[in-house]
N, C-alpha and C positions, 0 to 999 in steps of 0.2 A: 526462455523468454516468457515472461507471466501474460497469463490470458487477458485480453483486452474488453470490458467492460462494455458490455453490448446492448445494456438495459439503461432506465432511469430509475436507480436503485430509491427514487424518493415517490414513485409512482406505486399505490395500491388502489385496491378493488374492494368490489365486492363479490367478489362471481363464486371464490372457492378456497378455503383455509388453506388447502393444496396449493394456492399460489403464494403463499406466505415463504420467504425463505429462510434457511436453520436459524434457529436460535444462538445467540453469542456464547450463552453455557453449552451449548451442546457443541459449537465447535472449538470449544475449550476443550472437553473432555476427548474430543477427537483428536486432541491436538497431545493432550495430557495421554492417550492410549498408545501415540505412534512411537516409533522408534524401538530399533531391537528386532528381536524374533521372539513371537510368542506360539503357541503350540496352534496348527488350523484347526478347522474343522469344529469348534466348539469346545476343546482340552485347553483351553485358556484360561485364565484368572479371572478376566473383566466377565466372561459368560458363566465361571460359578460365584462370583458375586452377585451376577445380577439373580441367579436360580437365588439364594439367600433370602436375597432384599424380596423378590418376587412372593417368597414363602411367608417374610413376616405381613404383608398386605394381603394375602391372598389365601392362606392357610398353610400346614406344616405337609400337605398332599400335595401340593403346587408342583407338578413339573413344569418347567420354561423350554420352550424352543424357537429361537429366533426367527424370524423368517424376513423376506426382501419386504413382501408388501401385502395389500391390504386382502386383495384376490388371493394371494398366495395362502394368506392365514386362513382364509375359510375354507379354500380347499382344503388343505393338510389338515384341517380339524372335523369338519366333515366328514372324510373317506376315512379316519380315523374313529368314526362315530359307528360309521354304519357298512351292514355288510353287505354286497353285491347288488342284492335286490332291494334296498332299502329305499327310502324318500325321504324327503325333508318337508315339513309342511312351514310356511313362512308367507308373510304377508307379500301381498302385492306388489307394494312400492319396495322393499329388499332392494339392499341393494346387490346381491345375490339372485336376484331375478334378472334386476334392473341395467345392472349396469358394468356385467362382470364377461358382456360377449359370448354369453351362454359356458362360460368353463365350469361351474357346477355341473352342468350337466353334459356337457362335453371332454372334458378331463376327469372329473368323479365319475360321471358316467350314471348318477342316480338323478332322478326325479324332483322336482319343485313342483309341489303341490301350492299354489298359492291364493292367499284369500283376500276379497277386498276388504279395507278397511278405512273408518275416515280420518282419521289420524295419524297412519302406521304405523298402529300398536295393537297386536294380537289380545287376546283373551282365550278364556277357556273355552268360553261359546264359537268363540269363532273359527279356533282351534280344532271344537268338534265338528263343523262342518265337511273337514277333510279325512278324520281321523276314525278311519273305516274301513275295512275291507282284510282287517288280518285271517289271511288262509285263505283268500281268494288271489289264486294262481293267476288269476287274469291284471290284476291291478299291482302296481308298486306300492311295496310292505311302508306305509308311516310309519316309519324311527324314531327319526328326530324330528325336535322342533326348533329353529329358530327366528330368534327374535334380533332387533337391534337397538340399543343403550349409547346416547340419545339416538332417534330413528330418523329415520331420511325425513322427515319433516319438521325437523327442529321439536319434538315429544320426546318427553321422558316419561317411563318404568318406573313407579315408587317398587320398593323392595318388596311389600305386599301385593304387591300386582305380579311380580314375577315369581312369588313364591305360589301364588296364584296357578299362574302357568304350569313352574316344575314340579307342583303335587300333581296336576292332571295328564301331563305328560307321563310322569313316572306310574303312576297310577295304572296307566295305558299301555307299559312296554315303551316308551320314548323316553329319548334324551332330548339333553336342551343345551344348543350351543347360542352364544349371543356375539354376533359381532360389534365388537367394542370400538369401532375406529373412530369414534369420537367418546370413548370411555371417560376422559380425564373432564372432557368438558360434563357429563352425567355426574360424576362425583360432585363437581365445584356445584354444581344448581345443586344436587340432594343435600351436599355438605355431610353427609356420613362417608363412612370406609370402605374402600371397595370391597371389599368381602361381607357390607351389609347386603347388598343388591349380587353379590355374584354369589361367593361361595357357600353363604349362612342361609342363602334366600333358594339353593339347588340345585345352582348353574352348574354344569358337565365340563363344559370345556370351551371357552373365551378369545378369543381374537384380539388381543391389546393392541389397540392404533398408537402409532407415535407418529408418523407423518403429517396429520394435520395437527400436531399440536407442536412442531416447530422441529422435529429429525429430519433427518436425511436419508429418508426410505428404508426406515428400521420399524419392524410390527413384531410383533410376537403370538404364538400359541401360546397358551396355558391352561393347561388340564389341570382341572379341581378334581375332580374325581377320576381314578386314573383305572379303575372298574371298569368304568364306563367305554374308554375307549384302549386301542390296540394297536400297535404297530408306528405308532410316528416316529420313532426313530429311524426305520425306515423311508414311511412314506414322506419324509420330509425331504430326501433326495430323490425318491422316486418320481416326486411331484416340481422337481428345482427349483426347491426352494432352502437347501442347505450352502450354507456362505461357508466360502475356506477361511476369508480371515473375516471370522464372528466376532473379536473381538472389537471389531467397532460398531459395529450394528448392537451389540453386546453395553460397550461403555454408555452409547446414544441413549439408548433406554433406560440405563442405569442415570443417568444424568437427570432425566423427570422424577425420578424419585430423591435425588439427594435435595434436600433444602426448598423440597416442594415446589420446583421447578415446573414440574408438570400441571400442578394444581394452578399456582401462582398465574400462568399463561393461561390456561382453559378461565381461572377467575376472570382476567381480565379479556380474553374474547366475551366473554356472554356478558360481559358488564358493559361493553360496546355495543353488541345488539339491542340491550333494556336502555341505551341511550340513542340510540336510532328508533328503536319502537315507541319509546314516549316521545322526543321530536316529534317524530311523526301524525303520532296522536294526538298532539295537543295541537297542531296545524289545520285538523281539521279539511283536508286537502280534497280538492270536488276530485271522483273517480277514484280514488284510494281505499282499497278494505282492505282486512287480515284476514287472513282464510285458517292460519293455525295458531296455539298457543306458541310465543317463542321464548320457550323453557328451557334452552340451551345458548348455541353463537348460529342460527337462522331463523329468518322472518322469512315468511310467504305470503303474496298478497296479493291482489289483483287490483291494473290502473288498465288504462288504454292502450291499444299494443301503438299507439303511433307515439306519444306521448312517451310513453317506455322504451322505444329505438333512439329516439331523441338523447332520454337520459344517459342510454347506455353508450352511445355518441361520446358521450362525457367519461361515464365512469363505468367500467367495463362488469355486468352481470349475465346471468344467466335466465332465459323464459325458464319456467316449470312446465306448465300447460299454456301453449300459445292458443287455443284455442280459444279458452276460457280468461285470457289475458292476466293468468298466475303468474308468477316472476318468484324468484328465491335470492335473497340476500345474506350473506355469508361475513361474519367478521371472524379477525385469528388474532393470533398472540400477538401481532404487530400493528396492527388497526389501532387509530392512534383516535381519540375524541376530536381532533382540526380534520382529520378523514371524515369523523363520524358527521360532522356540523357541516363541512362543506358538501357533504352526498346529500344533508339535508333540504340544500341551500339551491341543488339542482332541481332534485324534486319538484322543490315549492313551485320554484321557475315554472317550470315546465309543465305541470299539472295545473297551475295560476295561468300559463299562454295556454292551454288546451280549453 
């Protein structure tokens, strides 16, 4: 008996690309993967295809390791980083600080050293703020560093800014992991290759997102430099995050890269955002700022929190800082411009009755 539709499949948001659901190519290629038996655990076709595809984007040192999800990737590449006593130093807002339930530091078991920033984009300076104390017994050893490409504030990483990072990193005895999970949208705003900003630029080892850009709980590790780190072929079950039948988590990923599926989507979320940001801007709206540059698919801004419950009344987002009456707005591959116009059309409303 097929499942009974339980949604209003024509209803979207703004709250979280996470609410967007799969892409119709990706459940082609789910579709195009099933049937038969193919080898578990990763001995399949579709998962050394994707290792292939992975290498001509990423470098000819590219190992691939699938993973469930986005937690999962950073752990398994992390504890792959670093050894027992190790730290990670990372910004603030991380979402590895923020918003992972503390399993960095409760399943890896190392330290987050983290630093405020206004943007949520590290530097060298800021970098050195935490990056001190090697051979004092008392302190956890700084390792790594990680960053995230675009970051939890809708900012992006020029490739110079992060080569930035992994000379001073490297420099120091650290590696430099970056969780990607909105990588594809990073690429579409840079418009270069992903191995200008990751592997050319001296990233370690990467967290490829595919969930917010239209999969079905498919993420990947991938080690650029495989010096760097040790043992994931292990810790990737030790950590459960090894899928028996990879082959679809495998073909999913593989699917953003054929015909530039991945880009194509990520193009057109952040082309929905610069079409909600200039509305909005050109409205003029009493109580309305922008609080960050939004150089990816999020706008953050601050209106009045009564006025913002109102909206959300309507169209369902997320506070950032209720405090301060921040709010975060989120478009995805399915964000349609009659979503974009009629979120604007609430706004207005509503900030116009305020």
């Amino acid at each position: 008996m097929p499942v009974t539709t339980l949604h209003d499949p024509g209803r979207r948001g703004f709250a979280s690309d996470n609410y967007a659901g799969v892409h119709p190519e990706v459940l082609a290629a789910l579709s195009a993967a099933n049937g038969g038996h193919e080898i578990a655990y990763g001995e399949d076709a579709y998962t050394a295809r994707l290792r292939e595809v992975v290498r001509s984007h990423f470098g000819a040192a590219a190992e691939t390791f699938p993973v469930f999800n986005g937690t999962g990737a950073n752990v398994v590449a992390l504890t792959g980083l670093l050894p027992r006593w190790g730290a990670v130093i990372t910004a603030q807002t991380a979402h590895i600080n923020t918003d992972e339930a503390g399993a960095p530091e409760r399943v890896m078991g190392h330290k987050l050293l983290t630093v405020p920033t206004p943007d949520g984009k590290l530097s060298p300076d800021l970098i050195a703020r935490e990056a001190h104390g090697w051979g004092n017994e008392h302190r956890a050893q700084p390792l790594a560093v990680s960053i995230t490409q675009s970051t939890e504030m809708g900012t992006l990483y020029t490739p110079e800014q992060i080569r930035a990072i992994t000379d001073f990193a490297h420099s120091h005895g650290m590696a430099v992991h970056v969780d990607g999970a909105r990588l594809w949208n990073a690429a579409a705003a840079l418009d270069v290759p992903f191995c200008a900003f990751t592997t050319d630029a001296g990233v370690d080892v990467l967290s490829l997102g595919g969930t917010k850009n239209g999969l079905l709980g498919a993420e990947a590790v991938v080690v650029l430099d495989p010096d760097r780190v040790d043992g994931l072929v292990y810790l990737r079950k030790l950590l459960m995050q090894l899928s028996s039948k990879m082959r679809f988590a495998s073909a999913q990923l593989l699917s953003l890269f054929e015909d530039e599926l991945g880009l194509r989507s990520a193009r057109h979320a952040n082309a929905m955002t610069q079409r909600l940001r200039t509305a909005l801007e050109a409205a003029s709206l009493p109580g309305l700022a922008f609080t960050q540059d939004s150089q990816a698919n999020a706008i953050f801004a601050t209106l009045p929190t009564d006025a913002a419950d109102r909206i959300r009344d309507q169209v369902r987002f997320y506070d950032w800082d209720r405090g301060r009456g921040e709010v975060r707005w989120m478009t995805a591959w399915d964000t349609t411009a009659e979503d974009v116009d009629n979120f604007v059309a609430v706004i207005r409303a509503e900030l116009q009755r305020a």
